[in-house]
C-alpha positions as CSV (number, residue, x, y, z in Angstrom):
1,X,0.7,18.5,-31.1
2,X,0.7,17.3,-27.6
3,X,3.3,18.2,-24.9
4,X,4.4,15.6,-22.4
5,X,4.2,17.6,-18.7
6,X,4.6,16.7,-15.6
7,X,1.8,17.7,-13.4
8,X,1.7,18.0,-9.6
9,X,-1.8,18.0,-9.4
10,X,-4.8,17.0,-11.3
11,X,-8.4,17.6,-9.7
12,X,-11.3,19.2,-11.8
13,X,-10.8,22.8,-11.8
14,X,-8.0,22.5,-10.4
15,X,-5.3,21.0,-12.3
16,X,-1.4,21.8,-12.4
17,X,1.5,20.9,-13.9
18,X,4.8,22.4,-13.2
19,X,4.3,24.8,-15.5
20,X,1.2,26.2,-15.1
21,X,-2.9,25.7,-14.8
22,X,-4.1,23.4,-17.8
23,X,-7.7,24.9,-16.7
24,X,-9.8,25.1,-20.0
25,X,-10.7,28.8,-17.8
26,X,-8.8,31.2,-19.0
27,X,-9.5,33.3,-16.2
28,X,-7.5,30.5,-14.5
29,X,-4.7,30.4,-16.2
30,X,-2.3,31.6,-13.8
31,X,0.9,29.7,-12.0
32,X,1.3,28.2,-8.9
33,X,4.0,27.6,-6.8
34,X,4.5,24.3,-5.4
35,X,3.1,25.1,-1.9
36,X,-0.2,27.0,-3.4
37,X,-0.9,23.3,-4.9
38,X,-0.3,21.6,-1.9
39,X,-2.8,24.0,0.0
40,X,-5.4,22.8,-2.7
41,X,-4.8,18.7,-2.1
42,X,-5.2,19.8,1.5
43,X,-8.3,21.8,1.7
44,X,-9.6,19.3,-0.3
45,X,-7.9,16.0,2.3
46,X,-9.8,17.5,4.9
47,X,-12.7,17.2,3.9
48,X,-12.2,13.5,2.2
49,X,-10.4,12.2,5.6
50,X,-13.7,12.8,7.4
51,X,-15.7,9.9,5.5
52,X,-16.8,7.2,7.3
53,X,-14.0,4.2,5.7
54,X,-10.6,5.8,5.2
55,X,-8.7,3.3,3.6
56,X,-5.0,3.1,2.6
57,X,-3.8,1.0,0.0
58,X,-0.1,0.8,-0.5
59,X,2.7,-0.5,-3.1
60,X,6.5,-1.1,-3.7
61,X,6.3,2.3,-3.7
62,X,5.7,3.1,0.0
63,X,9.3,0.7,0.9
64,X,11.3,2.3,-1.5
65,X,14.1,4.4,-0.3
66,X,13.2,2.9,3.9
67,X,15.0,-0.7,3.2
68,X,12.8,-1.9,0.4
69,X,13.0,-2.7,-3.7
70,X,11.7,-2.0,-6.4
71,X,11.2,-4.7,-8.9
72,X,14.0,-3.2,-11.9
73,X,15.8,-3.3,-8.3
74,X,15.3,-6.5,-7.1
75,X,16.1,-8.0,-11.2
76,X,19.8,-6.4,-10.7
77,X,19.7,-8.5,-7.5
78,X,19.0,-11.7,-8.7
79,X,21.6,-10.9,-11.6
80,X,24.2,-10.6,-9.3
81,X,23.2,-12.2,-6.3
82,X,22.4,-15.6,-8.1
83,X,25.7,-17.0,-9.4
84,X,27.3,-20.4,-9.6
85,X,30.3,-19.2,-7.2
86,X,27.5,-19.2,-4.4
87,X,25.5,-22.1,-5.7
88,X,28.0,-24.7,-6.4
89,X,25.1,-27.6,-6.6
90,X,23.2,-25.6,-9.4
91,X,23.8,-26.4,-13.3
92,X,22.4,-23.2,-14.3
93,X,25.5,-20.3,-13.9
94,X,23.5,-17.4,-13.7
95,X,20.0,-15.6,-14.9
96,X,21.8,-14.6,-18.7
97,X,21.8,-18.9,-19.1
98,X,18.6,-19.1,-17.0
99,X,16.4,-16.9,-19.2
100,X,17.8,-18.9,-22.6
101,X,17.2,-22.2,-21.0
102,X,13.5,-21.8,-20.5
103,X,13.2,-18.9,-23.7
104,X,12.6,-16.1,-22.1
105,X,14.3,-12.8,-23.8
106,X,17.1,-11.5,-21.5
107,X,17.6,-8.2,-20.7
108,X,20.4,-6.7,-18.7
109,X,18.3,-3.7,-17.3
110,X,14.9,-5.2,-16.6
111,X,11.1,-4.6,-14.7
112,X,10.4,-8.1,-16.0
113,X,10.7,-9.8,-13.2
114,X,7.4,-11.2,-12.7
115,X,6.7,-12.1,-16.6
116,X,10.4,-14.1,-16.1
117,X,9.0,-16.0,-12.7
118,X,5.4,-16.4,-14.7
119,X,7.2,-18.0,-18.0
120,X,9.4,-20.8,-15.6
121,X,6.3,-21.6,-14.0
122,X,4.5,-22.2,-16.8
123,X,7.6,-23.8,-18.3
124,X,7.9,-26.2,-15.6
125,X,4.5,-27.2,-15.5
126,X,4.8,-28.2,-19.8
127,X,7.9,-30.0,-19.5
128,X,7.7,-31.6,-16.2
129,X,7.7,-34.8,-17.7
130,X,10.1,-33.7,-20.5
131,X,13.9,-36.1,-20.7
132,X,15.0,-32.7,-22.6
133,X,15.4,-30.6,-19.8
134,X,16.3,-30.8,-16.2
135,X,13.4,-29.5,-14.5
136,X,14.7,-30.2,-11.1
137,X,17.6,-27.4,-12.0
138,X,14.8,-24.9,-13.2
139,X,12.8,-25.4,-10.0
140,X,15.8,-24.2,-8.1
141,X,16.4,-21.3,-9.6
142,X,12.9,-20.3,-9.8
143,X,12.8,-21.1,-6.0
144,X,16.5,-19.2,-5.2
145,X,15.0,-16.2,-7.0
146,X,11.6,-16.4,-4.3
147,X,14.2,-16.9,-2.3
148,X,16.3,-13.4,-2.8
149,X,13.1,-11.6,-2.9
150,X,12.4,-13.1,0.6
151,X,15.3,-12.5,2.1
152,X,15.2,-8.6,0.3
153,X,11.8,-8.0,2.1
154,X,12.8,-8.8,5.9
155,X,14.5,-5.2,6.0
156,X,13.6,-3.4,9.3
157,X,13.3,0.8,8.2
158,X,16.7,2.5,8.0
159,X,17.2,5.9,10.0
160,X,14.7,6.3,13.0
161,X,11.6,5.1,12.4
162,X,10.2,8.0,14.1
163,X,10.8,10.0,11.1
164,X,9.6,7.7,8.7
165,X,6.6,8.7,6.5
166,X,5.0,5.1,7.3
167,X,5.2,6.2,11.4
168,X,3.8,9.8,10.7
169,X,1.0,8.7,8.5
170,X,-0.6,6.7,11.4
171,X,0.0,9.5,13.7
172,X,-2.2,11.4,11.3
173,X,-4.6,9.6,10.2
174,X,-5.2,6.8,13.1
175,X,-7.6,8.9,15.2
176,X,-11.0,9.3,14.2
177,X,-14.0,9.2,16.1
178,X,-15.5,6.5,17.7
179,X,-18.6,6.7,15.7
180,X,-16.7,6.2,12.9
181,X,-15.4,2.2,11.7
182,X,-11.2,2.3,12.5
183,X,-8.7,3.4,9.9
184,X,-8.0,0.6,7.5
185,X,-4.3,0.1,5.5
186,X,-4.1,-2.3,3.0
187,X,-0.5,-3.3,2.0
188,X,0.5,-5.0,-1.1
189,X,4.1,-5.1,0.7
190,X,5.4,-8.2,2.0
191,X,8.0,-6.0,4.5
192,X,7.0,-5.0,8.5
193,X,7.5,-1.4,7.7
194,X,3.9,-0.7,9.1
195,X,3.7,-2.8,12.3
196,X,7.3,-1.8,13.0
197,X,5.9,1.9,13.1
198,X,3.6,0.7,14.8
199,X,5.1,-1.1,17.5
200,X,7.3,2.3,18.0
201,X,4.0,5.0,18.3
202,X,2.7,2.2,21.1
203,X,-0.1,2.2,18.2
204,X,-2.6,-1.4,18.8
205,X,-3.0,-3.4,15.1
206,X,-5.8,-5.5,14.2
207,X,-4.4,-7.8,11.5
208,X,-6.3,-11.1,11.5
209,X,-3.8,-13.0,14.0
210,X,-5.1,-14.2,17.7
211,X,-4.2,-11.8,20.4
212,X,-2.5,-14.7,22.3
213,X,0.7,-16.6,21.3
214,X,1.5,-18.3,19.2
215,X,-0.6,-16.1,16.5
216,X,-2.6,-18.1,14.7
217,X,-4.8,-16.5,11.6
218,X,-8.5,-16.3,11.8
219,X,-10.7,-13.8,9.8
220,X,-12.8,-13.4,12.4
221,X,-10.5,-11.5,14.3
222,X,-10.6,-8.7,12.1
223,X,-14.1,-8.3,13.1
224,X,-13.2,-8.1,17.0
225,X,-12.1,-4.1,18.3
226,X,-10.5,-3.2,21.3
227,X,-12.7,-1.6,24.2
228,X,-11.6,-0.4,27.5
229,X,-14.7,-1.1,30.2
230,X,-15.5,1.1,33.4
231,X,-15.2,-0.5,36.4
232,X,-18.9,-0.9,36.9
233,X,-19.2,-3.1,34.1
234,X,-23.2,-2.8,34.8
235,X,-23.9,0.7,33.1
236,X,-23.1,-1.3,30.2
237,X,-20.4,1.5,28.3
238,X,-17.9,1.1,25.8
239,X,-14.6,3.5,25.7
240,X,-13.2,2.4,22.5
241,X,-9.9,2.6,23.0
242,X,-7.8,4.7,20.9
243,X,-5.0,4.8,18.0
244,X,-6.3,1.5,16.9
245,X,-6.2,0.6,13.3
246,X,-6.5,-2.1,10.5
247,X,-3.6,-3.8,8.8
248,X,-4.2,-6.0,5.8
249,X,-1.7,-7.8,3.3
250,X,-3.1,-9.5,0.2
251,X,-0.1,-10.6,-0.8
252,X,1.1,-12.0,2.3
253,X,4.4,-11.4,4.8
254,X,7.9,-12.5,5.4
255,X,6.3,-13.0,9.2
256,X,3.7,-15.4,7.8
257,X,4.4,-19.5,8.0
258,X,2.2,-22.4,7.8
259,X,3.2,-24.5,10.8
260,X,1.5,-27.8,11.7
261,X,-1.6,-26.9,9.4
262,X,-2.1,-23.2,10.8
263,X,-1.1,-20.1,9.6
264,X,1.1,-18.5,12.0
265,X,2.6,-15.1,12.3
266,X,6.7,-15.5,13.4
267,X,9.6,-13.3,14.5
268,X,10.7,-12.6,10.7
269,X,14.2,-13.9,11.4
270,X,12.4,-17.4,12.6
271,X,10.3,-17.7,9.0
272,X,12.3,-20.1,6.2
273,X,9.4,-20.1,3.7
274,X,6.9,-17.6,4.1
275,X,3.5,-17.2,2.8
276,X,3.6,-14.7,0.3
277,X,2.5,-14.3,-3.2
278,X,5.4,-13.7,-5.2
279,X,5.2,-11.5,-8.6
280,X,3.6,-14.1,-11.4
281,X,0.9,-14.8,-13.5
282,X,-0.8,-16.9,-10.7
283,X,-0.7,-14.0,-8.3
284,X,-4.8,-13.5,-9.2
285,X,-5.6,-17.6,-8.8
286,X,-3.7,-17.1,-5.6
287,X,-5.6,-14.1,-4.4
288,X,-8.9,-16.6,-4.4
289,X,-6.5,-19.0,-1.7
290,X,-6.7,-18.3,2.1
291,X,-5.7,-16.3,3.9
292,X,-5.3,-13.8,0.1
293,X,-9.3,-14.5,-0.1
294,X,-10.1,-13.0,3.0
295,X,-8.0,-10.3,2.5
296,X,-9.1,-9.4,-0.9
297,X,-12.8,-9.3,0.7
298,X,-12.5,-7.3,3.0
299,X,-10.8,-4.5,0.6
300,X,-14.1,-5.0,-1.8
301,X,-16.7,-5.7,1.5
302,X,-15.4,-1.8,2.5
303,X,-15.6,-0.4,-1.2
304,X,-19.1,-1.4,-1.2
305,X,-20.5,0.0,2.0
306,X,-23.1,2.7,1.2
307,X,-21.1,4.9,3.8
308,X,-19.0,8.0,2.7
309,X,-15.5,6.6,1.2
310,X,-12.1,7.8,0.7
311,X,-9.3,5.6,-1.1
312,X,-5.9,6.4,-1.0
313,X,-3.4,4.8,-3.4
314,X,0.3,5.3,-2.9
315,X,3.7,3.4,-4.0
316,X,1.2,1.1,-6.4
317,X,1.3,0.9,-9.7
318,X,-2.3,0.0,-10.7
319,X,-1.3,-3.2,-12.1
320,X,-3.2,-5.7,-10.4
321,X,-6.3,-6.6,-12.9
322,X,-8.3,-8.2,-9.5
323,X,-7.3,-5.2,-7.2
324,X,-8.4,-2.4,-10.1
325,X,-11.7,-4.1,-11.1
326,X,-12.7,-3.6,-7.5
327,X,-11.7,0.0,-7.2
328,X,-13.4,0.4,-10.9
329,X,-16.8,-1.4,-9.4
330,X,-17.0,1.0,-6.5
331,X,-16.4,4.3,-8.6
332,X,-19.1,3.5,-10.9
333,X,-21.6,2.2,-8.4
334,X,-20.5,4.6,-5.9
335,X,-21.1,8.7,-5.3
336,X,-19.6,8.6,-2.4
337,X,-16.7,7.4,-2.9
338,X,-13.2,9.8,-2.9
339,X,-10.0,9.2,-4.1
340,X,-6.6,10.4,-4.1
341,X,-4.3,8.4,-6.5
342,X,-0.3,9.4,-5.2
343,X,2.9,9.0,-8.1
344,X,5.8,11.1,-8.3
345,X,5.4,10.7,-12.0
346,X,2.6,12.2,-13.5
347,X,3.9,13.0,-17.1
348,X,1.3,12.9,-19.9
349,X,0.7,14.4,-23.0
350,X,-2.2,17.3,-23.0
351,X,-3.8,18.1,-25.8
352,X,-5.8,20.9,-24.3
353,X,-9.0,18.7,-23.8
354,X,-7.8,15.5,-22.2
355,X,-4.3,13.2,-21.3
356,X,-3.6,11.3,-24.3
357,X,-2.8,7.9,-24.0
358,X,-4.2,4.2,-23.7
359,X,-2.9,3.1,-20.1
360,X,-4.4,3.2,-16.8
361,X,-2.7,6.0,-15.5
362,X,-3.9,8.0,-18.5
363,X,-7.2,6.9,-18.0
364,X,-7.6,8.1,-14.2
365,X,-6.1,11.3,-15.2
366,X,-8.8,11.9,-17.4
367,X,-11.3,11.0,-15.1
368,X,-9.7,13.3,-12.2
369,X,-9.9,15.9,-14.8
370,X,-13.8,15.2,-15.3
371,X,-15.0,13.6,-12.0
372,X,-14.9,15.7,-8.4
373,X,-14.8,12.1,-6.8
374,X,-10.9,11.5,-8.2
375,X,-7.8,13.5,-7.4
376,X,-4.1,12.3,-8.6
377,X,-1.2,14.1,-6.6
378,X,2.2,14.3,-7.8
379,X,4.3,13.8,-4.8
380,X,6.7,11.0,-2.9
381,X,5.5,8.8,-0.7
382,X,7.1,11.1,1.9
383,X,6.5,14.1,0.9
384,X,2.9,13.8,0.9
385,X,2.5,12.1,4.0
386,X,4.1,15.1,5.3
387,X,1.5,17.6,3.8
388,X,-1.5,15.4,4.8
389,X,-3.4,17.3,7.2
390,X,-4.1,15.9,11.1
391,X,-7.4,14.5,11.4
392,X,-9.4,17.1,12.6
393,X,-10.8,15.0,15.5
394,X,-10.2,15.9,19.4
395,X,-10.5,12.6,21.9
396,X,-12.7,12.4,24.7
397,X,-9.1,13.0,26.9
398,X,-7.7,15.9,25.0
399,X,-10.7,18.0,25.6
400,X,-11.0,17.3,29.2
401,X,-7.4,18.2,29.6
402,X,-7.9,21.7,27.5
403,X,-11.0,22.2,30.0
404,X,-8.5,21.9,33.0
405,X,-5.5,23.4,31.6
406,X,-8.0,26.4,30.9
407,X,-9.4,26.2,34.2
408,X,-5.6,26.4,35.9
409,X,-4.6,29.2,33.6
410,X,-7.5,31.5,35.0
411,X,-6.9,30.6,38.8
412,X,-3.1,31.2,37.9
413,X,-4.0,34.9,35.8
414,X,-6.9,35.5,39.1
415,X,-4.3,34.7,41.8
C-alpha cells in the first residue's frame, strides 16, 4: 500500500523525503539531514542560474505571511468584512444569503472563491433581463467583493523590507552578465511587494510603463534597456548598467488605472478601480485583453528561445490552464530548459516506483523523479530564497576594485 510522505526534495537520483532517500538504489538508501538536501538543490542552482533566461514566476504564495492573502483567506474576509451593518444601501445581508440567492453551495471555510465570483458572473449575465431577481443588488456584491480583494492587495511588506525574501532574492539573482538578456520576474500577484523591494536596493525595473511621468503602458518599453555611455560617445561602447531587471504582471496591479483612454501606472493610494484580473472563470478570455496579452507573450516568447532556460515557480499553485500549457509546450519541445518547482507541501503517496495520484502536482513529481530537466523543492518561499546561491558573476567594478585593494595590501605588507 502506498504511504503519504512529505518530501523535501525530489530530483532524479536524488530524491528525499523527511524520512529518508526514496532512490530505487539501494546503495542510496541512506538519510539526510535537512541541510545535506539543501546542499544538493544548491549544487544543482548553480549551475541552472547560469542559463541564458532566468525567469521567476511567482504566486499567492510569495505575499503570504509579508501583508498578503491567501484565497481560503481572503473568503473569511469577504464573510466578515461584507455585512449589511457597513452596507446599509445593499438588500443582500451577507455572503451565507449571497451564495443561496444566485445557487451557489455555501461553505463557512472555503478556497472557492473564484468558482463563487465565476457562478455570479455567469449568473448575471443569464438573468440580466430576468423581473425574478434584482440583478443590480448581485452586481454590487460581486463588485464589493473585487472590491475587498482590492483593497487586501495595496499592503506595503510588514517588518523591514530589507529582510524580506522578495528584497534578498533580487540581491541574488539580479546580476548576471552583460552578455546574458536581464533577469526576468513574472508575478501573478496584484501587490507592490517586488517594486517596493526594489525601490529600497536602489534596484532600476523595466515593467512596460514610460520612463517619464505620468507612466503610461507601452510593450515596447520592455524591449528598451538601460545603458550608461562614455563620454566620448564616438568609440561607440555600451556599459550596461547594472542591477536591472524585468517585472511582469499578467494579472495586473492595484497601481494600474485606465485614465483618459491609457493605461496608467498610479501611487496605489490614488487608484479607485484598478486593472486587475480578478479570480474567475474569465480570467483566460481576459489574459488575450491588453495589457494581460502582452504580458502573457512575453512569458511564452522567453520559454521558446532556443537559449539555455531556467524556470522558477514559487507561491503558485499550478492552476492556470493558459499559464501551464505554456510551461508544458516548452518542456516538451525544449532540452534546455530547467526547472525548479517550490511548495512547502510536497506530500504524496509512493509506491516505490512513482507518486500516485491524478493532479498536477503529482504529475510534475513524477517527471522530477524521471526527467534531469525538473526539480521540485520543499521549502517556504523564504526559506529557499535564503539557500539560493549568489550568482556567481563578478562586475566589471568589483574586479577592478579587488585589483586595487590587492595592489594597496602589498605596498601596505612592502612598506
Amino acid at each position: 500500500m502506498p504511504t503519504k510522505q512529505k518530501f523535501l526534495l525530489i530530483a532524479k537520483g536524488d530524491s528525499y523525503s523527511e524520512s529518508g532517500n526514496i532512490s530505487s538504489n539501494p546503495q542510496k538508501e541512506v538519510k539526510k539531514d535537512k541541510d545535506s538536501i539543501r546542499e544538493i538543490y544548491q549544487n544543482k542552482l548553480k549551475k541552472w542560474l547560469n542559463a541564458d533566461n532566468l525567469i521567476f514566476l511567482s504566486g499567492a504564495g510569495t505575499s503570504k505571511d509579508y501583508g498578503g492573502k491567501l484565497v481560503t483567506e481572503l473568503w473569511d474576509d469577504v464573510r466578515s468584512d461584507i455585512i449589511i451593518e457597513k452596507i446599509p444601501n445593499l438588500q443582500i445581508p451577507n455572503l451565507q444569503e449571497f451564495c443561496k440567492t444566485i445557487g451557489f453551495a455555501y461553505e463557512e471555510k472555503s478556497s472557492k472563491l473564484e468558482d463563487l465570483l465565476s457562478f455570479a458572473e455567469k449568473f448575471i449575465f443569464i438573468h440580466k433581463d430576468s423581473l425574478t431577481f434584482n440583478i443590480a443588488n448581485i452586481e454590487d456584491y460581486k463588485d464589493k467583493i473585487e472590491r475587498l480583494i482590492h483593497e487586501k492587495c495595496k499592503f506595503t511588506i510588514t517588518g523591514d523590507i530589507v529582510d524580506s525574501p522578495h528584497y534578498q532574492l533580487l540581491k541574488k539573482l539580479i546580476r548576471r552578465p552583460s552578455n546574458k538578456p536581464r533577469f526576468k520576474i513574472f508575478t501573478l500577484n496584484y501587490d507592490t511587494a517586488f517594486e517596493d523591494a526594489a525601490q529600497a536596493g536602489g534596484y532600476v525595473l523595466i515593467d512596460g510603463f514610460s520612463f517619464a511621468q505620468p507612466r503610461v503602458f507601452n510593450g515596447r518599453f520592455f524591449d528598451y534597456d538601460v545603458v550608461q555611455r562614455d563620454n566620448n560617445r564616438n568609440s561607440g561602447t555600451e556599459n550596461y548598467v547594472e542591477n536591472v531587471f524585468h517585472l511582469y504582471k499578467p494579472h495586473g496591479s492595484v497601481t494600474w488605472e485606465y485614465d483618459k483612454g491609457s493605461l496608467i501606472q498610479k501611487d496605489k493610494a490614488a487608484v479607485e478601480r484598478p486593472l486587475m484580473i480578478y479570480p474567475n472563470s474569465t480570467k483566460y478570455e481576459s489574459s488575450y485583453k491588453e495589457p494581460f496579452f502582452e504580458m502573457m507573450s512575453r512569458f511564452q516568447q522567453v520559454l521558446r528561445k532556443p537559449e539555455s532556460t531556467t524556470l522558477i515557480i514559487i507561491g503558485f499553485g499550478l492552476g492556470d490552464n493558459h499559464i501551464m500549457a505554456m510551461v508544458n509546450e516548452a518542456l516538451r519541445q525544449k532540452n534546455n530548459l530547467h526547472i525548479v518547482i517550490v511548495n512547502p507541501y510536497l506530500e504524496y503517496d509512493y509506491n516505490g516506483d512513482k507518486f500516485e495520484g491524478d493532479d498536477i502536482w503529482a504529475k510534475y513529481a513524477n517527471i522530477a523523479l524521471n526527467s534531469p530537466h525538473v526539480m521540485l523543492v520543499g521549502e517556504y518561499f523564504k526559506d529557499f530564497v535564503k539557500h539560493i546561491p549568489y550568482a556567481d558573476v563578478k562586475t566589471e567594478n568589483e574586479i577592478i576594485g579587488e585589483q586595487i585593494r590587492s595592489i594597496l595590501t602589498e605596498g601596505k605588507s612592502n612598506g
